[in-house]
Residue, then its C-alpha position, 0 to 999 in steps of 0.5 A: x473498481x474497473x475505470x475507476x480513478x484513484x487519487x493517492x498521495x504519496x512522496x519520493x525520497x532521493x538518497x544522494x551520494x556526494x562521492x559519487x555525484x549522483x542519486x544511489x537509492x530512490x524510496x517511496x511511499x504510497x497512501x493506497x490505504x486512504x484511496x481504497x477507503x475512499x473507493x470502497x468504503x470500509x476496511x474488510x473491501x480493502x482487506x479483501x482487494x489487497x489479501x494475495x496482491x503483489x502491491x503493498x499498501x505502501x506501494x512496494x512491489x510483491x515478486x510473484x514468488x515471494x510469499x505475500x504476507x511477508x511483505x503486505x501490511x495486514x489490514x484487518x478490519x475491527x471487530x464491532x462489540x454492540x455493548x447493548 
């Protein structure tokens, strides 16, 4: 993954306070999930590169303390039943 460029989508949301004249919240959203697959290939890589990072999938930032899979979105990769 090293030097490797990533395009990902992905949106900002502004939550404006009249009252207040100004911005009170910010949230965004990040589609990591597609840029991965597109990088590596498959959902087990992704899994394995995401498994214990302090990013989420969605973007959302991991303290180093918190415990990760509280956070994380769980990608598991599906198992293939070969119905031969």
């Amino acid at each position: 993954m090293l030097n490797q460029r990533l395009e990902i989508r992905g949106s900002v949301r502004f939550h404006w306070d009249n009252a207040r004249g100004r911005v009170v919240r910010l949230e965004s959203k990040i589609d990591f999930l597609t840029a991965m697959l597109r990088l590596l290939g498959g959902l087990a890589d992704v899994a394995r590169v995401f498994d214990r990072s302090l990013i989420t999938l969605e973007g959302n930032l991991v303290a180093k303390d918190d415990d990760v899979s509280e956070h994380a979105t769980k990608v598991t990769p599906l198992d293939v039943v070969n119905d031969s």
